[in-house]
SEBAKE-105066 format. One line per 5 residues: their letters; for each residue x negated, y, z of C-alpha. Coordinates in steps of 0.05 Angstrom, whole numbers, plus 5000, padded with zeros to 4 digits. Example, Ala and Ser with C-alpha at 12.3 -4.5 7.8 and 13.67 -1.06 7.14 Angstrom:
AS) 4754 4910 5156; 4727 4979 5143
***
This chain:
XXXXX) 2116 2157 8175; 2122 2234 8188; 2081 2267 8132; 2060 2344 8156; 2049 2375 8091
XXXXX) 2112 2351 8052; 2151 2382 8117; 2107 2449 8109; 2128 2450 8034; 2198 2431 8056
XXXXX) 2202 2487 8098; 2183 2536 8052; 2223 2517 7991; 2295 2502 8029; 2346 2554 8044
XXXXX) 2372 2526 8119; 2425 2540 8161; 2393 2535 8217; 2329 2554 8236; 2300 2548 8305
XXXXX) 2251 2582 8348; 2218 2537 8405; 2216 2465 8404; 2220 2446 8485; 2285 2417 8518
XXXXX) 2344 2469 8496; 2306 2476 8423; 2307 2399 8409; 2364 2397 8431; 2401 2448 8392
XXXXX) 2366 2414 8335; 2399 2348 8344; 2468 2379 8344; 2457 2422 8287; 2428 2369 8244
XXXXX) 2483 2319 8262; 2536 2367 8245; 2510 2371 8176; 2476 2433 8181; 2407 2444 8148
XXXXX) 2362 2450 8205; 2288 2471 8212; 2254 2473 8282; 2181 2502 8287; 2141 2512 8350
XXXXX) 2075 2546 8371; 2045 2488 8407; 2067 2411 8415; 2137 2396 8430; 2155 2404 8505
XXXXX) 2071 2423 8512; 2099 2475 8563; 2162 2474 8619; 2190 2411 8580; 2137 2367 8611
XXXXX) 2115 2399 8665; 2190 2381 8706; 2198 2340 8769; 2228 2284 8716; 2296 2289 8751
XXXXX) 2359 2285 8714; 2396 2314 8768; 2467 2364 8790; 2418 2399 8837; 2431 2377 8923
XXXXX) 2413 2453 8938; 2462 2494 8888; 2519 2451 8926; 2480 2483 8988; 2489 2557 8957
XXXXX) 2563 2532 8931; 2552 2545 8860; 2597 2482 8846; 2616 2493 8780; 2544 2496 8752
XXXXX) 2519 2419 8796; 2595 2394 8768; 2569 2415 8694; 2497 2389 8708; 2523 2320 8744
XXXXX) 2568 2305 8679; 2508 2317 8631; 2463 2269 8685; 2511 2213 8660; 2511 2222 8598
XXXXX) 2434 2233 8582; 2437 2172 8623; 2496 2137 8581; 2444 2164 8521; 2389 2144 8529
XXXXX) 2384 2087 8579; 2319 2067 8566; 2296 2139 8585; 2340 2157 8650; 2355 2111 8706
XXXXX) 2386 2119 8773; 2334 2122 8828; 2359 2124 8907; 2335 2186 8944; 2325 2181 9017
XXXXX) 2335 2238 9066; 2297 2217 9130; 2341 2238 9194; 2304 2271 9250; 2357 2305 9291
XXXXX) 2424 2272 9315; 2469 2313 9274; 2432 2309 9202; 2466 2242 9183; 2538 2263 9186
XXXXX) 2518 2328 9153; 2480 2309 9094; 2529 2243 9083; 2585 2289 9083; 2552 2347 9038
XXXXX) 2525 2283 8990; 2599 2253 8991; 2627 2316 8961; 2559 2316 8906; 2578 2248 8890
XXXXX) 2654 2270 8877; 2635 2318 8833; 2606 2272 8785; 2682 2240 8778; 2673 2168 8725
XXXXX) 2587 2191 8711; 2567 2179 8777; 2511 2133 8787; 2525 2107 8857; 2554 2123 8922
XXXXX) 2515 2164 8985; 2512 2124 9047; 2489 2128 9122; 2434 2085 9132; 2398 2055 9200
XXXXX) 2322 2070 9211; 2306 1995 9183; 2329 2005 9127; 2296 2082 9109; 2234 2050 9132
XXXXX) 2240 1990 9081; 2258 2036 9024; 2201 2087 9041; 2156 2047 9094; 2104 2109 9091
XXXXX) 2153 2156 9110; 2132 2180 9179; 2168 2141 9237; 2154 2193 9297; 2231 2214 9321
XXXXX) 2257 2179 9256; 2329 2166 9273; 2361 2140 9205; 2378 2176 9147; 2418 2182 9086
XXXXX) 2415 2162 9020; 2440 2191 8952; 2434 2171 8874; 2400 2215 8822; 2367 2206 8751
XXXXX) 2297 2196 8731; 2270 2208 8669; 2204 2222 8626; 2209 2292 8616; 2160 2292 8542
XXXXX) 2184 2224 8523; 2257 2251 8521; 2232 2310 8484; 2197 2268 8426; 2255 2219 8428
XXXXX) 2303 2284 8418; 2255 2308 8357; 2260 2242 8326; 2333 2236 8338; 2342 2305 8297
XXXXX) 2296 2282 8243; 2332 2208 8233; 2392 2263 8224; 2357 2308 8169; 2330 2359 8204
XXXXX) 2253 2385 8197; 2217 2392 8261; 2139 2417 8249; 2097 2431 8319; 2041 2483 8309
XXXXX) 2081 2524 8268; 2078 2598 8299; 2137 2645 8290; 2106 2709 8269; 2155 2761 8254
XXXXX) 2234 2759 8235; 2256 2775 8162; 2313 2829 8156; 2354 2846 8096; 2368 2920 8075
XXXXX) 2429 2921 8127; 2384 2904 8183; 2407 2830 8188; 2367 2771 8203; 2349 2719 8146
XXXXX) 2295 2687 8163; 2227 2682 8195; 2152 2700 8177; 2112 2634 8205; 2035 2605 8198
XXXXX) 2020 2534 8200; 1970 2543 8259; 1926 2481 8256; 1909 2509 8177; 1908 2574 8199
XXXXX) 1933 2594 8126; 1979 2651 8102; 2031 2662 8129; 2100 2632 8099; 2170 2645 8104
XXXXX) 2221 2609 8129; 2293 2628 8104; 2358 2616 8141; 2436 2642 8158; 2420 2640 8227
XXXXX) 2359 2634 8269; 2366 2617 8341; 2309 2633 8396; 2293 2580 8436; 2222 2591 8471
XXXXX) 2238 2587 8541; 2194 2633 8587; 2175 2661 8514; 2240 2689 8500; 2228 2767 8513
XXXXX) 2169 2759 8454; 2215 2740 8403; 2265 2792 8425; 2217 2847 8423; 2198 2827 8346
XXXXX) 2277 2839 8333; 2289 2899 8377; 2224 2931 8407; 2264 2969 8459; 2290 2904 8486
XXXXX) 2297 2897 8565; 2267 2828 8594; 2313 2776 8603; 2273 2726 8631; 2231 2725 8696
XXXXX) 2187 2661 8711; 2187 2623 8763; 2120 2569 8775; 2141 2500 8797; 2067 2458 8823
XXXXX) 2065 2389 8828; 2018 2343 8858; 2007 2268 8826; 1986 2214 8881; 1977 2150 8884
XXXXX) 2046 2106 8900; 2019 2077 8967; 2039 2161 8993; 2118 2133 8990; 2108 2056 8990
XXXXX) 2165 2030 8954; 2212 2052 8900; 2263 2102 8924; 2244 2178 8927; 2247 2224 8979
XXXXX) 2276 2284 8996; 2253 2333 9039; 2318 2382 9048; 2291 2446 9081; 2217 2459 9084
XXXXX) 2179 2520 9103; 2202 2568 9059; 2282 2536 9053; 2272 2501 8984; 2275 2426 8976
XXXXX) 2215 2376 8968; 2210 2315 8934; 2165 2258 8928; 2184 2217 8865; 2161 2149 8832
XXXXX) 2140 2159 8769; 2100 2109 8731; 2070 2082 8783; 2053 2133 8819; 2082 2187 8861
XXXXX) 2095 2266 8841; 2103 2313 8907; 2130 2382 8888; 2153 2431 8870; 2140 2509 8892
XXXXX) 2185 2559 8865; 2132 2622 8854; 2156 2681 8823; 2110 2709 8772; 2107 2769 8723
XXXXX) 2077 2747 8662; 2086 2681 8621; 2032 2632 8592; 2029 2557 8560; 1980 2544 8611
XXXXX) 1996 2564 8683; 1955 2542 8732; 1969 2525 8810; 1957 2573 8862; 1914 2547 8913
XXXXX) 1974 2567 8969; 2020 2522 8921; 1966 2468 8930; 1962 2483 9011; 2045 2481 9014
XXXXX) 2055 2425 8982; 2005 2375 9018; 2021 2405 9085; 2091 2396 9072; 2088 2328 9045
XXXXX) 2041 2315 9103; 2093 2330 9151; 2147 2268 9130; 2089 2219 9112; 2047 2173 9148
XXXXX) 1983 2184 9113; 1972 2257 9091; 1952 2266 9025; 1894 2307 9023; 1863 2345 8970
XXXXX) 1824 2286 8949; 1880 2242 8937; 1910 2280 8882; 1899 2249 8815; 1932 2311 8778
XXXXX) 1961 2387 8789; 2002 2407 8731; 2044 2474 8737; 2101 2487 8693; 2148 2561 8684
XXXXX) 2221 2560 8692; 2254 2608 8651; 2300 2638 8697; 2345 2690 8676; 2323 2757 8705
XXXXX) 2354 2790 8764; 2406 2842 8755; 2382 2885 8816; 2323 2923 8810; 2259 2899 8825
XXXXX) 2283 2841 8856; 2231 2776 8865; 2273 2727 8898; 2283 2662 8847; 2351 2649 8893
XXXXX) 2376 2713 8861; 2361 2689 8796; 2409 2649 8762; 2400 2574 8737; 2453 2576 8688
XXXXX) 2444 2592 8621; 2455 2656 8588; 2467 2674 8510; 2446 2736 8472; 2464 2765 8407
XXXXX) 2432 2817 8374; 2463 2868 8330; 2410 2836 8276; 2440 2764 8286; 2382 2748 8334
XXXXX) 2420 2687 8377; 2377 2681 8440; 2392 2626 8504; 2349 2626 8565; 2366 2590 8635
XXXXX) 2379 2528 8646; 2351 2459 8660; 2329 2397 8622; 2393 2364 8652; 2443 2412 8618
XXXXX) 2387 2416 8551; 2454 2380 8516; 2509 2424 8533; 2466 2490 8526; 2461 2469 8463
XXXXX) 2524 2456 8438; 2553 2519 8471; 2497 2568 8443; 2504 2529 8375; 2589 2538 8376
XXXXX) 2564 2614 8389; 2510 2623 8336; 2558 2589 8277; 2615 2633 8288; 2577 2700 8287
XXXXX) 2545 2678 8225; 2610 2650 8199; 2577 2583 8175; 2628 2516 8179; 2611 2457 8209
XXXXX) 2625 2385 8238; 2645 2391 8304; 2595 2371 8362; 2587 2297 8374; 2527 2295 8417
XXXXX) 2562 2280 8490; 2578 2204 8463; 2514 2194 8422; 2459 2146 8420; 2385 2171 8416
XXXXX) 2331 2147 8370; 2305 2086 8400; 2364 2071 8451; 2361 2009 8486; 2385 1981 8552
XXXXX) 2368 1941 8598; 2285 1954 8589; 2230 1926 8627; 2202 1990 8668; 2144 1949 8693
XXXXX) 2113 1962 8622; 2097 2022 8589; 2122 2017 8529; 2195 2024 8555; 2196 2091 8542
XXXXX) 2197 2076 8467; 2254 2039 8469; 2272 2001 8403; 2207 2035 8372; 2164 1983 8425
XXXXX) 2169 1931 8363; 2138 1977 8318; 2077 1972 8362; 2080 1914 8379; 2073 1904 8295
XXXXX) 2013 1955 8296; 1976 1913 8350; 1995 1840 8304; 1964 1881 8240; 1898 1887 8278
XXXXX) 1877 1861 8334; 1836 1915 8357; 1903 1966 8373; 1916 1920 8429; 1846 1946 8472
XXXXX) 1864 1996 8521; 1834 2062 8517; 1817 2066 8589; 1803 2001 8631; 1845 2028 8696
XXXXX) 1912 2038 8645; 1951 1999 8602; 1952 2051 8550; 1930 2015 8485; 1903 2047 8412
XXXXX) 1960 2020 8385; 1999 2070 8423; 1949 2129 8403; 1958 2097 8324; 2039 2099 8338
XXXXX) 2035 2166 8360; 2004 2199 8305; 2048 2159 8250; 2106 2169 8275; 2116 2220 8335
XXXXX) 2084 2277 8308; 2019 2272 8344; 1961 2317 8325; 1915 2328 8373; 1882 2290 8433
XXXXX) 1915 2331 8483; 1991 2320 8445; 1971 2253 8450; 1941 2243 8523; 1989 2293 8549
XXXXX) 2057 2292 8528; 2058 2223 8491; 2019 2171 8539; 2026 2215 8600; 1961 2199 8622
XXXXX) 1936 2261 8636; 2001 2275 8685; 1980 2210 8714; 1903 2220 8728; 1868 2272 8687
XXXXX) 1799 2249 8705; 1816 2180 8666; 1841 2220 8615; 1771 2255 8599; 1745 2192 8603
XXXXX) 1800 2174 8547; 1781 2228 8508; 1731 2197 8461; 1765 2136 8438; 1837 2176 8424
XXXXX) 1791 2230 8385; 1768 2173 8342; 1830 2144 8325; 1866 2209 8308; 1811 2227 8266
XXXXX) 1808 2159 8225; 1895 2172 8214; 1880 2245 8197; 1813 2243 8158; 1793 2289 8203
XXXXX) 1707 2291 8206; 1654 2291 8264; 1665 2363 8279; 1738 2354 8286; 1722 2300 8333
XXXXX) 1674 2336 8379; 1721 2397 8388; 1775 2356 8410; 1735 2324 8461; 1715 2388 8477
XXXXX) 1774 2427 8476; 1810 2370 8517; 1761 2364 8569; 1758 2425 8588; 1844 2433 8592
XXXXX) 1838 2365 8631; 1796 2407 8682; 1851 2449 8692; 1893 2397 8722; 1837 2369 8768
XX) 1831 2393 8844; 1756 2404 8851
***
């Protein structure tokens, strides 16, 4: 069991080598290398792990189809490598799922099954499966909504899959079962300098006590906040330029009848020349994503109504029945932190890079923005390699590309939820034998149990009702109104774990419910 306060007072009384800033993919995962290196490591975020781009993805593990299109080859080689392993990783996390490309024209089957040939060569021994022609039968018996009018065949190619937040707990686990401390809701205030002007720690405030502030010392502190990175930057340098410039990704949750069966879709060139997909994903179906360029960041973005409007007119165009706005069960937005465009005033997210970028300070302020959950593991180790020899600090050599995550299992049984806990299922399972009231679901349309709710605060760092019905269940990805509805009964049990009293409970509900609305289409 993960005890809060002993980690507070741990993180106040230890002299680390590592301290991190920002606790979504490239954080936790910096944290897991650091910690398994031998290094002490502290990671603190603002929020809940992954609360903001880290679980608001498409939940592919993927090279990327179109940066082959714009022939930035070595970046889809680097990110199809890292697919295998996060696959090889953490099986019960990632699996291969078949993505169709319907063909409509004569010549799109010999195109795309030569482009997806050269995709799949790229992934060398990590490849999860080979791309192949395929007759109109067979499209329409892996995707038997797609829409049939001029339907001619199509092609299909193999990606990952993954649980964007569940990977993100599993990674925080994974660093703690290694040593390391990893507090959510722990807000990075200010950086400590020494008389020479160099970084040694940071100035943080436990923001669920709303306390004084505390410090946090450490050899080397790395920022890690994503779309948040320019804030930290400006608290070591005030004269900073930006170096990030977001980008909104919207996503639409339907129900699976909108694809039919279990292979995704992909939708090569839409409207505007991005790619579309339409993925299963706990039984149901994600449609997205936009790619919106936007000027200032937030942990709560919301879709634009045109985002809304693209994306079901879009998706409307390849499948049978239409979604409407009706049929959407949840909106969630999420920020790419894309590294900022070199020309001047520039706004298109194809000029801005996907690859990662490192920056160090004259302070010893180690900064890495870009990227994608795919590469978290490799932006980690590179920006980690960087970070230990400015600050001259020995250590263990990586071992991450070969390791096993906390709760690795294969072979799972994805037509139940708990699958996503891997090896930790049992300890539920235990919860639920304990008392036989865990086992009762917390809404009647899910199989979500309190059990889960109980797990989640015990042992994955849960502390509120959205942490729990967000980025540990899922259900409010899945259909926020039966979240609300969930929001009672989760309240409850967080507040008998925490001792938390009647007040507690009715902000929660509160606070929750009114988020929740936020990812309903009215």
């Amino acid at each position: 069991m993960n005890n809060r306060n002993d980690s507070l007072k741990k993180a106040k009384d230890t002299t680390w080598d590592v301290a991190i800033i920002g606790g979504g993919a490239t954080g936790l995962g910096i944290a897991v290398d650091s910690a398994t290196r031998g290094l002490k490591t502290i990671l603190i975020d603002q929020s809940d792990f992954a609360k903001g781009t880290s679980s608001r993805s498409t939940k592919l593990v993927h090279g990327g189809v179109r940066y082959l299109q714009q022939g930035d080859v070595a970046l889809v080689r680097e990110a199809l490598h890292e697919r295998g392993r996060m696959k090889r990783n953490a099986p019960h996390l990632v699996r291969d799922m078949r993505f169709i490309i319907g063909q409509y024209r004569w010549w799109e089957r010999a195109f795309y099954t030569i482009g997806l040939t050269m995709y799949d060569l790229l992934a060398g021994r990590l490849g999860l499966g080979r791309s192949l022609p395929l007759s109109k039968k067979t499209v329409l018996k892996e995707i038997p909504a797609l829409a049939r009018e001029n339907l001619r065949g199509g092609v299909v190619y193999h990606d990952g899959q993954f649980d964007d937040s569940r990977m993100a707990i599993t990674l925080a686990l994974t660093a703690i079962d290694n040593g390391a401390t990893c507090l959510n809701y722990v807000k990075a205030e200010s950086l400590v300098k020494n008389q020479d002007g160099k970084i040694t720690g940071v100035i943080a405030r436990d923001v669920l006590t709303d306390k004084d502030s505390f410090e946090i010392n450490a050899k080397v502190v790395i920022n890690a906040t994503g779309v948040f990175v320019d804030d930290i930057m400006l608290m070591d340098a005030p004269e900073a330029s930006k170096k990030v410039r977001p980008s909104q990704g919207v996503h639409l949750v339907v129900d699976a009848q909108f694809l039919g069966g279990d292979s995704a879709l992909m939708i090569p060139k839409t409207f505007d020349g991005r790619v579309l997909f339409g993925v299963p994903w706990h039984g149901k179906t994600i449609l997205g994503t936009t790619d919106t360029p936007l000027d200032e960041e937030t942990l709560e973005p919301r879709a634009l109504e045109s985002e809304v409007d693209f994306i079901l007119k879009q998706a409307g165009v390849y499948l049978s029945k239409k979604p409407t706005r009706k049929d959407v069960l949840c909106v969630f937005a999420g920020l790419r932190p894309l590294a900022a465009p070199t020309k001047s005033g520039s706004t298109k997210t194809k000029e801005i890079s996907r690859s990662h970028k490192i920056y160090h300070s004259k302070s010893g302020l180690v900064t890495i923005t870009g990227g994608k959950w795919t590469t978290y593991r490799s932006m980690a180790e590179d920006v980690l390699n960087q970070a230990l020899k400015k600050a001259n600090i020995s250590a263990k050599p990586c071992s991450t590309a070969n390791m096993k995550l906390h709760g690795y299992k294969e072979n799972v049984d994805r037509s139940d939820w708990n699958y996503v806990y891997g090896t930790d299922a049992e300890k539920i399972s235990a919860i639920s034998a304990h008392d036989k009231s865990a086992c009762e679901k917390i809404h009647p349309k899910y199989n979500f149990t309190k059990a889960q709710v109980i797990f989640a605060v015990r042992n994955e760092l849960a502390q509120t009702v959205e942490d729990v019905l967000a980025r540990r269940v899922r259900l409010m990805f899945l259909d926020a109104r039966s979240a609300k509805e969930s929001a009672p009964v989760v309240a409850e049990i967080i507040a008998n774990e925490l001792g938390k009293d009647e007040q507690w409970k009715e902000n929660q509900i509160k606070e929750f419910c009114e988020l929740a609305d936020g990812y309903i289409l009215k």
